[in-house]
C-alpha positions in Angstrom: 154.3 153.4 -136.8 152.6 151.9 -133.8 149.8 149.0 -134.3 147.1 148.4 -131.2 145.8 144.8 -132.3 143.0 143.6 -130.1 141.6 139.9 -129.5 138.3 140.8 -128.5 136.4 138.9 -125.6 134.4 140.3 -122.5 136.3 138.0 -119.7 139.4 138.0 -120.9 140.8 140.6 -124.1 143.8 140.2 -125.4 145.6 143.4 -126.5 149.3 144.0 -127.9 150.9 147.1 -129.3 153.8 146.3 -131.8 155.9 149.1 -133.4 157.6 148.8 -137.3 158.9 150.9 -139.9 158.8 149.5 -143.4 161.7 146.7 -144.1 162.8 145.8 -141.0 161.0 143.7 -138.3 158.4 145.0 -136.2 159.3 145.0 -132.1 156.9 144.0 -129.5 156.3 147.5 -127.3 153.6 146.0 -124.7 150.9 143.2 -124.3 147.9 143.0 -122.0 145.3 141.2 -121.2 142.2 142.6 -119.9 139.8 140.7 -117.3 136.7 141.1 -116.4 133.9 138.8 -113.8 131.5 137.5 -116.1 128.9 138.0 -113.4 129.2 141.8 -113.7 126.8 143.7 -116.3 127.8 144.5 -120.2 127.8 148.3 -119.2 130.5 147.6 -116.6 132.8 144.8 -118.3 132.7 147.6 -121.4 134.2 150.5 -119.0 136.9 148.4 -117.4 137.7 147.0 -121.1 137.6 151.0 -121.8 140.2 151.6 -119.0 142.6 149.3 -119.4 142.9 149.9 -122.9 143.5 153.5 -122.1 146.1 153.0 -120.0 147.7 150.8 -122.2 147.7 153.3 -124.8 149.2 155.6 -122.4 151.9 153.5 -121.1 153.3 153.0 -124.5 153.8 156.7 -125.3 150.7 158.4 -126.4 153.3 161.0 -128.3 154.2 157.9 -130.5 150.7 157.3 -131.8 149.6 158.1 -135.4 146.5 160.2 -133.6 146.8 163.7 -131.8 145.0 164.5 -128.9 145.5 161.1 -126.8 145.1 161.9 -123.3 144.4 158.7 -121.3 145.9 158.8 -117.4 148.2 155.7 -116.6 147.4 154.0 -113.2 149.1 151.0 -114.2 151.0 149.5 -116.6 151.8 145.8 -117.9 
């Protein structure tokens, strides 16, 4: 199973996708950390935090995710 944990924050997020099955030790698949100008507008710090988050997911293997249906576009990856 695959775990998306999130340190929230506007400027800077901190996100980190580990992977684990039970009794052994989970592995570290990616880390992140999203930034945004404080000077810009909620609405616009919220859809870059949106992006990135996306393309984190997608970098990672979206076939690997408990969900169906994740289609997110990878531009770049950490």
């Amino acid at each position: 199973m695959r775990v998306l944990g999130v340190d929230p924050g506007l400027t800077r997020c901190g996100v980190g996708v580990v992977e684990g099955v039970p009794g052994r030790p989970c592995t570290l698949v990616g880390y992140y950390v999203v930034y945004s100008a404080p000077e810009d507008d909620l609405a616009t710090r919220l859809l870059h935090l949106d992006r990135n988050l996306a393309d984190l997911v997608a970098s990672t293997g979206p076939s690997r995710w408990p969900w169906s249906g994740c289609s997110a576009s990878t531009t770049s990856a950490p």
